[in-house]
KEVOTI-617546 format. One line per 2 residues: number of its first residue (from 1); their letters; for each residue x negated, z, y of C-alpha. Coordinates in steps of 0.2 Angstrom, whole numbers, plus 2048, in hexadecimal, padded with zeros to 3 digits. Example, Ala and Ser with C-alpha at 12.3 -4.5 7.8 and 13.67 -1.06 7.14 Angstrom:
! residues 2
1) as) 7C2 827 7EA | 7BC 824 7FB
This chain:
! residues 644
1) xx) 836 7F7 822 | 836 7F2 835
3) xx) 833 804 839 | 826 806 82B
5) xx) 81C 7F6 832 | 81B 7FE 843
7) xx) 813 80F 83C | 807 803 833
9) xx) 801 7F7 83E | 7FE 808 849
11) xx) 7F2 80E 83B | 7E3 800 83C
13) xx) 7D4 807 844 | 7C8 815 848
15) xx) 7CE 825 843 | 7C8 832 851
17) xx) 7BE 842 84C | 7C6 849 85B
19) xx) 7D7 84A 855 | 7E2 84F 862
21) xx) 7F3 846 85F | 7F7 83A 853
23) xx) 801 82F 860 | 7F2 82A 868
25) xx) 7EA 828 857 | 7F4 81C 850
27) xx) 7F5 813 861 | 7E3 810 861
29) xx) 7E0 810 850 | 7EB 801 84E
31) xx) 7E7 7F6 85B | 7D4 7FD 85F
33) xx) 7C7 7EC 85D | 7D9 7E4 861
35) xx) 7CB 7D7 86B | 7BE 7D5 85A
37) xx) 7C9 7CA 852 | 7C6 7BA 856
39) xx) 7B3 7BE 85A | 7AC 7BA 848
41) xx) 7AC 7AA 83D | 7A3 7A0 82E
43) xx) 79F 7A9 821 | 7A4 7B7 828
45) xx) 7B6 7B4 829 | 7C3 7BD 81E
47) xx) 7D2 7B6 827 | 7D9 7A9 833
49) xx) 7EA 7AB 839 | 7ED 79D 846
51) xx) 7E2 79E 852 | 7D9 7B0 851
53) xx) 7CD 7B5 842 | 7C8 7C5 83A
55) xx) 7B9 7C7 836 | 7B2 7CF 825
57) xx) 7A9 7DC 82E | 7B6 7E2 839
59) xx) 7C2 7E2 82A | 7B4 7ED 821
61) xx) 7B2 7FA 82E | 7C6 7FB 830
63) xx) 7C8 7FF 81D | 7B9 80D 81F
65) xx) 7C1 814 82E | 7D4 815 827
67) xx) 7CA 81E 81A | 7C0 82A 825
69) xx) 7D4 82E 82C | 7DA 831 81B
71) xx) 7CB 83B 817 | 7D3 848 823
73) xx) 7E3 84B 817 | 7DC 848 806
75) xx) 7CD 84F 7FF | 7C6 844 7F3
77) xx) 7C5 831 7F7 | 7BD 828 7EA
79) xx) 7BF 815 7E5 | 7CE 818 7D9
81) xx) 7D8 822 7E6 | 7D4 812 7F1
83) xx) 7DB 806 7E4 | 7EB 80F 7DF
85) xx) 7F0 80E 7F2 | 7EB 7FD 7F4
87) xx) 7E3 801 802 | 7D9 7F2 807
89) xx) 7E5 7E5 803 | 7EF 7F1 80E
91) xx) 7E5 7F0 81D | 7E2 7DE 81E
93) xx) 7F3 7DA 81B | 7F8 7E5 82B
95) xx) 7EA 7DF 835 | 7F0 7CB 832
97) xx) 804 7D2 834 | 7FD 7D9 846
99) xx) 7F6 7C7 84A | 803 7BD 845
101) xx) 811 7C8 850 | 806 7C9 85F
103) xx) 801 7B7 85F | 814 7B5 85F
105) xx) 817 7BF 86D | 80B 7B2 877
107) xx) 815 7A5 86F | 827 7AC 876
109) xx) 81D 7AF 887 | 822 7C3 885
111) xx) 81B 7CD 88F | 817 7E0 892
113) xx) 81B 7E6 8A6 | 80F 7F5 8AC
115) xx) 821 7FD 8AC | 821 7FC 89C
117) xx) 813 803 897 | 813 811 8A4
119) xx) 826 817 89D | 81B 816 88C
121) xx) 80D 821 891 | 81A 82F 89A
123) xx) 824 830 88B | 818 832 87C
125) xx) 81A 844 877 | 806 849 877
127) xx) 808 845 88A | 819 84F 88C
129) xx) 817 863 891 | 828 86B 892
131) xx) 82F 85D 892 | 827 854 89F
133) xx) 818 847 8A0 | 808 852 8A4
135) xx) 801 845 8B1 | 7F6 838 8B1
137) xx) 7E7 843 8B5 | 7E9 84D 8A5
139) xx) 7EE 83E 89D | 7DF 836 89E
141) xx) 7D5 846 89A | 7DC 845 889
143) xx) 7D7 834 888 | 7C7 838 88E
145) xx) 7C4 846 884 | 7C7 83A 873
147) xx) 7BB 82E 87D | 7C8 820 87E
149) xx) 7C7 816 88B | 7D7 815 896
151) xx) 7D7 802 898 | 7D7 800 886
153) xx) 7E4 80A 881 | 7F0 804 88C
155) xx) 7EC 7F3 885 | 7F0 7FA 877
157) xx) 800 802 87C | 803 7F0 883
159) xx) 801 7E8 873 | 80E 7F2 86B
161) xx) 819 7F0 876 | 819 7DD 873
163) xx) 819 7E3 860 | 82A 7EC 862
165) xx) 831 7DD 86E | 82E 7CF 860
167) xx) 834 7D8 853 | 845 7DB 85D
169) xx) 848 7C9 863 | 844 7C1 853
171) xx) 850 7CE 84C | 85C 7CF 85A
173) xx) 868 7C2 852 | 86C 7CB 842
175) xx) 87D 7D3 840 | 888 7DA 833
177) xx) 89C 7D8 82E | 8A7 7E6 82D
179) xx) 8AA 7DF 81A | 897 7E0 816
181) xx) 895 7F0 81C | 8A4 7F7 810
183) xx) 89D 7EF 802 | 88E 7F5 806
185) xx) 894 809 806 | 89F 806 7F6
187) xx) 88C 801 7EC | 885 80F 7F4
189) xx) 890 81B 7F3 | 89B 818 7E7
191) xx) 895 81D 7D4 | 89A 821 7C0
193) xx) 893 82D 7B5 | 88F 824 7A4
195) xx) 887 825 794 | 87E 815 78A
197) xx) 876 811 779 | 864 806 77B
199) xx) 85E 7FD 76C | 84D 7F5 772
201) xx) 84A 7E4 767 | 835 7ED 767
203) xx) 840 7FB 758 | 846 7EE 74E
205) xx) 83C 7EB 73F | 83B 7D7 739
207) xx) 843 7D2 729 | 836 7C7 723
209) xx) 827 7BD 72A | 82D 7AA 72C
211) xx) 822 79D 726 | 81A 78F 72C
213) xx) 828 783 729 | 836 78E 732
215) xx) 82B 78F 742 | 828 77C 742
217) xx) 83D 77B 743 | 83C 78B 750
219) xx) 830 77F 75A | 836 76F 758
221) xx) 847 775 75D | 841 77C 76E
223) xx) 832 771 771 | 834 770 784
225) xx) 832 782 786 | 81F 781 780
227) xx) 813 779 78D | 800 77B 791
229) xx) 7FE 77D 7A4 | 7ED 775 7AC
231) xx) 7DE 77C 7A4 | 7CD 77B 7AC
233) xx) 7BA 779 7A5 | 7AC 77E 7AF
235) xx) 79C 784 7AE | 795 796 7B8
237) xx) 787 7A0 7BB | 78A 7B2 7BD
239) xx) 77F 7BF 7C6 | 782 7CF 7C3
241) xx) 783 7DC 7D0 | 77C 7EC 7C5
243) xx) 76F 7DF 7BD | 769 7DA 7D0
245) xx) 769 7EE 7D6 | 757 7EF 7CA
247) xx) 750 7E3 7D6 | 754 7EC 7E5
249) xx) 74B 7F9 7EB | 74F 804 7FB
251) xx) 742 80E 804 | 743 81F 80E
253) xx) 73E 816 81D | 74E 80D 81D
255) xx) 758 818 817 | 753 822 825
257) xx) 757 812 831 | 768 810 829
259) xx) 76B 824 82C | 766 822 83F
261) xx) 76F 814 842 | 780 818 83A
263) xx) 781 82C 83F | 793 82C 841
265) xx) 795 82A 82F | 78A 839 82A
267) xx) 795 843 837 | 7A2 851 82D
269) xx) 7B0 851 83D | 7B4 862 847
271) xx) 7BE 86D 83E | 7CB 87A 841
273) xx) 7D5 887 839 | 7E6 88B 83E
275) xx) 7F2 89A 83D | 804 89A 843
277) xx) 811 8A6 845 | 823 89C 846
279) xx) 832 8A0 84D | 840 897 84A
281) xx) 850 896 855 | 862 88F 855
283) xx) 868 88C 866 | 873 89D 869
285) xx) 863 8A7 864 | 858 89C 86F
287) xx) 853 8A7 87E | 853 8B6 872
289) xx) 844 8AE 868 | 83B 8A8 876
291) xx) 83C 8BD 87B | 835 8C2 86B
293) xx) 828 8B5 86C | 823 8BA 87C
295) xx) 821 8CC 874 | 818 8CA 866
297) xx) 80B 8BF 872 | 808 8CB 87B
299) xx) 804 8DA 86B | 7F9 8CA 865
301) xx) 7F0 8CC 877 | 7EF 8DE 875
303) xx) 7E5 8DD 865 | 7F0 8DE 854
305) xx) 7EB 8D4 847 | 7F2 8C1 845
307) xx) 7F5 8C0 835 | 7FB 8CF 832
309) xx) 809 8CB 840 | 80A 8BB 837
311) xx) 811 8C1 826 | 81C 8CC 82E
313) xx) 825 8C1 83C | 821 8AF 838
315) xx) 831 8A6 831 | 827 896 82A
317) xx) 820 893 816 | 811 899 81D
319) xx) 813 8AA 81F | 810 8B4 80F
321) xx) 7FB 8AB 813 | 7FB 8B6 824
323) xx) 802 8A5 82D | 7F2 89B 827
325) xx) 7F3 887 829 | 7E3 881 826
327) xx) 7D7 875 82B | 7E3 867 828
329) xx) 7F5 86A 825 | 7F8 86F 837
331) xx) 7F7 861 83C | 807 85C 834
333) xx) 810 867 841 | 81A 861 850
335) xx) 811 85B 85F | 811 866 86B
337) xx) 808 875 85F | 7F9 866 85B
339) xx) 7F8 866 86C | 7F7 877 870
341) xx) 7EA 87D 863 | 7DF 86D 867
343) xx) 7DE 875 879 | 7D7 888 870
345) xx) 7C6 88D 86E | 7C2 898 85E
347) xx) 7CD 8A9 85B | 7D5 8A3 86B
349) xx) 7EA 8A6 869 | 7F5 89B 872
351) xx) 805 89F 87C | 815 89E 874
353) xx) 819 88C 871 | 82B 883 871
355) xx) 831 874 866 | 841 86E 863
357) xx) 842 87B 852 | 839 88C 859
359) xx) 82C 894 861 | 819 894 85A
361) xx) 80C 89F 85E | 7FB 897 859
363) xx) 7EB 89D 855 | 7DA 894 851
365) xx) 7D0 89E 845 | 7C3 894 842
367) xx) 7BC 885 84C | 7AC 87A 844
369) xx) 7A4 86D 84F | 7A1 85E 84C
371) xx) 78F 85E 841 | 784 852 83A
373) xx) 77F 851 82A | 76C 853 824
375) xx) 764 843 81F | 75F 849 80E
377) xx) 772 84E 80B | 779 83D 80F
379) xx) 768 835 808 | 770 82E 7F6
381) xx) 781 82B 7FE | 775 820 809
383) xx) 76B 819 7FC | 77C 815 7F2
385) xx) 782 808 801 | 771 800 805
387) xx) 76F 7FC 7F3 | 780 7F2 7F5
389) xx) 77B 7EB 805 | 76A 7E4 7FD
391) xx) 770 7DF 7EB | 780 7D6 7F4
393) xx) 774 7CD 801 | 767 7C8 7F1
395) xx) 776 7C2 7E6 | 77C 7B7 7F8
397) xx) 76B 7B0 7FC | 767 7AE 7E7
399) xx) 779 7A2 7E5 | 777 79B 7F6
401) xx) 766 794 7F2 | 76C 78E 7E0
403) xx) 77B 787 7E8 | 773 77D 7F4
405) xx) 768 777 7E5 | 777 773 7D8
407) xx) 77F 768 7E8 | 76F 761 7E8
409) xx) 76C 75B 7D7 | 77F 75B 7D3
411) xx) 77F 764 7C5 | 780 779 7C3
413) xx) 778 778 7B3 | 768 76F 7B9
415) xx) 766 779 7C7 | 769 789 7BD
417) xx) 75D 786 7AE | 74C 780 7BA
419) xx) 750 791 7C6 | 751 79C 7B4
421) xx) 764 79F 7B4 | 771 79F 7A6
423) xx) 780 792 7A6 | 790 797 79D
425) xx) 79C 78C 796 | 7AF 791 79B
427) xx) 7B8 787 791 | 7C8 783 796
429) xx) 7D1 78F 7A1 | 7E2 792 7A8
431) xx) 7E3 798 7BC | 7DE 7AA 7BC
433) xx) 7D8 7AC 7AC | 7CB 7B9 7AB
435) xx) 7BB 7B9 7A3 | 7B8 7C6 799
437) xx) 7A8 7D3 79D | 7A6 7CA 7AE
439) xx) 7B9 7C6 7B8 | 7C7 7D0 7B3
441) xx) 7CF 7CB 7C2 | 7CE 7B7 7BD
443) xx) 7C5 7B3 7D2 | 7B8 7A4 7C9
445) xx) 7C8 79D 7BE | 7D1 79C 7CE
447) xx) 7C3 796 7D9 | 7C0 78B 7C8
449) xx) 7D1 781 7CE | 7CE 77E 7E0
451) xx) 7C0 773 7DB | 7C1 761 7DB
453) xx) 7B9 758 7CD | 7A6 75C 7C9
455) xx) 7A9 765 7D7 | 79B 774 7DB
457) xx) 7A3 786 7E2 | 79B 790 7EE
459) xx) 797 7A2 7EA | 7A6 7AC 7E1
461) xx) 7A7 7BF 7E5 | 7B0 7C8 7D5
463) xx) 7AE 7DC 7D5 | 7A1 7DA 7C8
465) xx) 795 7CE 7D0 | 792 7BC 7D8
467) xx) 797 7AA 7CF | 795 79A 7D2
469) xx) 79C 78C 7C7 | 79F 779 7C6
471) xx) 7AF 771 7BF | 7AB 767 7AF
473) xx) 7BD 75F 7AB | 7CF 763 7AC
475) xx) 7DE 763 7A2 | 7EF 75E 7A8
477) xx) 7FF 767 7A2 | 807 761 792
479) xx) 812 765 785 | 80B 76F 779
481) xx) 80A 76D 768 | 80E 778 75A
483) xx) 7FC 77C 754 | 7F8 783 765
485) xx) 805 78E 768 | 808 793 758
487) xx) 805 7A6 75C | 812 7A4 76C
489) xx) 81E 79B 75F | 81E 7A8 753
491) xx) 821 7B8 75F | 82E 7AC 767
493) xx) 836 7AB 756 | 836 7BE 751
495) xx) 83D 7C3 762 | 84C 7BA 75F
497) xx) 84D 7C0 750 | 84B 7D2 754
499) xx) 859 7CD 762 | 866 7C8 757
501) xx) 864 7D8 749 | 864 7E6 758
503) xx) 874 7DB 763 | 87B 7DB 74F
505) xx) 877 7EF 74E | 880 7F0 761
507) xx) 88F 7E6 758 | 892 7F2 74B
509) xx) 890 803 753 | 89D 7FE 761
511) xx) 8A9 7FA 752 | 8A6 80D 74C
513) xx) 8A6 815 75C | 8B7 811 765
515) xx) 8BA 825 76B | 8AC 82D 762
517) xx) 89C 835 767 | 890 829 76C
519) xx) 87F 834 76B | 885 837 758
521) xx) 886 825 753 | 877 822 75F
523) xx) 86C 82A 754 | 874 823 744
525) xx) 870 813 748 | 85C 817 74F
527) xx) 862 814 762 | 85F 81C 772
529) xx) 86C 826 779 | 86D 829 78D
531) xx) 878 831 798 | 877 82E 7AE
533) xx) 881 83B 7B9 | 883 82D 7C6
535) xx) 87F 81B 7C5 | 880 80F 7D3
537) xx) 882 7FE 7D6 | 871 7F5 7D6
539) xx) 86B 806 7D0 | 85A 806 7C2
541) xx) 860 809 7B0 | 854 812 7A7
543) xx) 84D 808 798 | 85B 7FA 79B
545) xx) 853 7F6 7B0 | 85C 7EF 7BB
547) xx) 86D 7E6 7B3 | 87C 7DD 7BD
549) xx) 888 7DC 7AE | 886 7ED 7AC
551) xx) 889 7F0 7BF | 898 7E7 7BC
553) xx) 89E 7EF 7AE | 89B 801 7B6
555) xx) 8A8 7FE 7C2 | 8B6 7F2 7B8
557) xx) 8B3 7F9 7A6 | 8C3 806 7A2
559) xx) 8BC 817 7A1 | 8B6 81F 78F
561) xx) 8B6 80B 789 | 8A7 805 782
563) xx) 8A0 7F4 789 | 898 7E6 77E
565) xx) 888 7E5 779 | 87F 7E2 78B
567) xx) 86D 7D9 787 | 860 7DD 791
569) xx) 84D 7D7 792 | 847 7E5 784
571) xx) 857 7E5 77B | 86A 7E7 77C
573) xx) 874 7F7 782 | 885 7FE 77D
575) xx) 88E 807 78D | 89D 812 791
577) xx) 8A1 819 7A1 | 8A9 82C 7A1
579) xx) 8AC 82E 7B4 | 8AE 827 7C5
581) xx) 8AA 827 7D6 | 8B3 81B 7E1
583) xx) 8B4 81B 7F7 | 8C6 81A 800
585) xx) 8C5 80E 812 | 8CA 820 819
587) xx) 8B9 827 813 | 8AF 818 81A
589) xx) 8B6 818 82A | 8AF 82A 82E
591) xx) 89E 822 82B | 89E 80F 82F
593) xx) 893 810 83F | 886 819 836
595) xx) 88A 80E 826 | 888 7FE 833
597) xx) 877 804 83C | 871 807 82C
599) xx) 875 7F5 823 | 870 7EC 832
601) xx) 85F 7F3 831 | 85E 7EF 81E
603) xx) 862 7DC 824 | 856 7DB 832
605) xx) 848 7E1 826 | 84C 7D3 81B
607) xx) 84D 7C8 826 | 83F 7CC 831
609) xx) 833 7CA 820 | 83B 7B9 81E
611) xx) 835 7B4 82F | 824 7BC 82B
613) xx) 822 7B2 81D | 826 7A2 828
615) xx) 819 7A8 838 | 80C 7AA 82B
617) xx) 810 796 823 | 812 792 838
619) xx) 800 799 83B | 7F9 795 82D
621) xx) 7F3 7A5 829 | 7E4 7A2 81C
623) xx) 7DC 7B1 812 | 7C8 7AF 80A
625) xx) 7CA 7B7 7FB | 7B9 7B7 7F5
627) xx) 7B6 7BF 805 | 7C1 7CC 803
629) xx) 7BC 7CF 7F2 | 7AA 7D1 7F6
631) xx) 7B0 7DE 804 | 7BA 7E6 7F8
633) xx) 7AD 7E9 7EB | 7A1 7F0 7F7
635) xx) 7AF 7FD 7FC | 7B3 800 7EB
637) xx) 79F 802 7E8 | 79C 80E 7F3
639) xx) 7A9 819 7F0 | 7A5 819 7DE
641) xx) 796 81F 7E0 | 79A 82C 7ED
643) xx) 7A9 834 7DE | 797 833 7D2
């Protein structure tokens, strides 16, 4: 995890068009507007973590930019995609990790020494040619040539630095025992092969519906199982974001403002296409390679055709398409080849190139600059965000003048009905409820309990519209009785019915089975019968999850035995164990230093996420959800209307 959260912090801003290395990339993307932080405030704010701020905007244009990077490996980024990654949530939760560890560093007094960051800058791979640092005046060519200021990437590389060093020292003092790290190998190594019957409580058919009388006794008898949580009244006005867009209109003349203003967005990146012929190399066959190389580089130079040399020599998956790579997937190969093909013009073959597993011989057959896109090609992409933009700002300046009038006249209702808006009754709500048609995601039922009494909210962003609303009453906890949980009672009751018939069934097919077939009586019985090669401890069982008594069982239970029944949340299981695996001291001490290295890094990610979690409580690290929602939407806006 330790090593994941340094790739991602080192994934946060721009993504260049000029992509020559993804070293420097994810250097500056990360830590590039580093110093914007704390510039924005008030409404504005989607973040505070201690004393810095992150501002909505610069969390906006950090999300669009991640996506202009991913745009270059996927080709189709619509509002979906962006929600089964997660991506927003994603971002900001890297951005406030970032702040929380550098306002850290400051706290420990860490520091990086221009040492430091030099040894950093010599030894990054894009910087290295045959094994050596190119210099500093190529170095800051390249940095030139991606129009990155020298200052600010070092600052950058500074702040990483202080990244690594406070994630060591608040590590440093985790250890592991000899003892823990052989327990460790046996659950990972060791391992049965088994078979198991599943009878889920969901396949077990009710005897008879009970009556009224026989739930009361169900729910008399286990009354302090049944409570109402708080519940919430409130009244809301809801604005509709597709019902505001017919109020909004955009013209062409700003529309043509918004294209001249923002070119960099309407700008399709440089392209290039890629071909390689590979030769790989063991290290008694080196020299010989580097020969043949050498040979076929110069027959390139002489004229014969790249691609057919390609599908005759080349030794990577790429051959049999005459060595084609691409406009993309190139730039998944190692370093030093990225480097050399950024540094060819079209048609332009490079000289042969050495990595640590062959020889390349690169050729740029196609090279696209960077071109911008024709303002009536853009123009309903364009039209799409300003239509957002405006219907988000009428919806903000509509519930900002009603507000200001509800607080007024202390009442929502009031203030709605003279302005010509509808009030809606809640009714009493439980935190995160949803309201159906306009909140799936229950935002106004949570804003609804941050409210003190009679208490009037400020706007509520949901990714349907905007709300307001007004606390009416509230409702404490309490028992509950039996009339309003009835329905609860009742599949309460049937479940543990259900439970006792299949743990009954379980009961009666273990006293036929002893040494017979299990699949057989499986099916006889309705069940499910399952078979796994190798199980381990803390291993996922499928059907059954996660189970310790079975975990247990797997290692203690005498082969071809079958267990008891094993209850599980869906049901029970039945299990017998055919084969196992177990480690001898011997076998472990052939691997216990890489068996240690590898625990103790397990253990400093855990415990390095503890500590997070008390940095973030130490800084007080607040999150405006509203905010984020209304960011959010207008991401997830545009990028539907861009898939349309």
């Amino acid at each position: 995890m330790l090593k994941s959260m340094r790739k991602n912090l080192k994934q946060l801003a721009p993504a260049l068009w000029f992509v020559i290395v993804a070293f420097i990339i994810s250097i500056f993307a990360v830590w590039g507007g580093a110093g914007q932080l704390g510039e924005r405030g008030g409404k504005n704010l989607i973040a505070r973590i201690g004393k810095e701020k992150i501002s909505s905007d610069l969390f906006y244009s950090t999300v669009l930019q991640r996506l202009q990077q991913m745009s270059q490996q996927y080709d189709q980024i619509d509002a979906q995609f962006i929600q089964q990654l997660n991506l927003p949530q994603q971002v900001l939760e890297q951005m406030v990790q970032r702040s929380i560890l550098l306002q850290t560093a400051a706290r420990m007094g860490l520091k990086a020494a221009n040492e430091e960051i030099r040894d950093k800058i010599i030894h990054y791979p894009v910087f290295q040619k045959d094994g050596k640092f190119i210099g500093f005046d190529e170095y800051q060519k390249i940095l030139s040539w991606n129009r990155i200021s020298i200052t600010e990437f070092e600052k950058n590389l500074e702040e990483e630095i202080l990244i690594d060093k406070t994630i060591n020292l608040l590590t440093a003092g985790v250890t592991v025992s000899e003892d823990e790290v052989w327990e460790n190998y046996k659950k990972t190594t060791e391992s049965v092969r088994m078979e198991y019957a599943v009878l889920e409580t969901a396949n077990i058919e009710a005897d008879k519906e009970p009556d009224e009388a026989e739930l009361k006794a169900y729910f008399e008898g286990r009354k302090e199982n049944y409570k109402l949580p708080e519940r919430r009244d409130a009244v809301y006005i809801f604005l509709d974001t597709e019902q505001l867009k017919t109020e909004v209109e955009v013209d062409d003349e700003t529309i043509a403002k918004y294209y001249r203003d923002n070119e960099d967005q309407f700008k399709d990146p440089e392209q290039t296409r890629v071909s390689r012929i590979f030769l790989p190399f063991e290290e008694n066959d080196r020299e010989a390679v580097k020969q043949e190389a050498q040979s076929l580089a110069k027959r390139l130079t002489d004229g014969e055709d790249f691609g057919i040399m390609a599908e005759i020599y080349s030794k990577d998956d790429k051959a049999a398409g005459r060595g084609d790579w691409g406009l993309f997937e190139w730039r998944s190969l190692p370093q030093q080849e990225q480097t050399a093909i950024n540094s060819l013009a079209a048609d332009a073959v490079s000289d042969p190139v050495e990595t640590e597993e062959g020889i390349a011989i690169l050729r740029v057959t196609e090279k696209t600059p960077e071109r911008l896109s024709a303002l009536e090609a853009v123009k309903d992409r364009i039209t799409t965000i300003l239509l957002d933009q405006q219907t988000r700002a009428t919806a903000d300046r509509k519930v900002a003048s009603l507000e200001k009038a509800a607080k007024k006249e202390k009442s929502l209702e009031a203030a709605a009905g003279k302005r010509g808006y509808t009030a809606t009754r809640t009714g009493l709500l439980k935190r995160g409820q949803e309201l159906e048609n306009i909140d799936p995601s229950g935002s106004v039922s949570s804003a609804i309990f941050n409210l003190a009494d009679s208490e009037i909210s400020s706007a509520i962003y949901t990714y349907k519209g905007t709300a307001l609303a007004q606390l009416k009453s509230v409702e404490s906890p309490r028992p509950a009785e039996f009339d309003e949980v009835k329905e609860e009672v009742a599949e309460d009751y049937a479940l543990e019915q259900k439970k006792e018939a299949a743990r009954l069934k379980m009961e009666q097919m273990k006293a036929e089975l002893k040494d017979g077939n299990m699949e057989e009586l499986a099916e006889k019985y309705g069940m499910e019968y399952k078979t796994v090669e190798e199980h381990k401890r803390e291993q996922y069982l499928g059907t059954v999850g996660d189970s310790t008594e079975i975990d247990e069982l797997a290692f203690t239970l005498p082969l071809n035995t079958a267990s008891d029944p094993i209850e599980f949340e869906n049901g029970f299981s039945l299990v017998r164990m055919l084969e196992r695996k177990t480690v001898t001291r011997d076998e472990f001490d052939e691997v216990k230093g890489t068996e240690m290295d590898s625990l103790l890094e397990q253990k400093r990610n855990k415990f390095f996420q503890s500590y997070l979690t008390k940095l973030r409580e130490d800084l007080n690290v607040r999150i405006r959800y509203d905010t984020f929602l209304r960011v959010n939407s207008e991401i997830m806006s545009r990028f539907t209307k861009e898939e349309g």
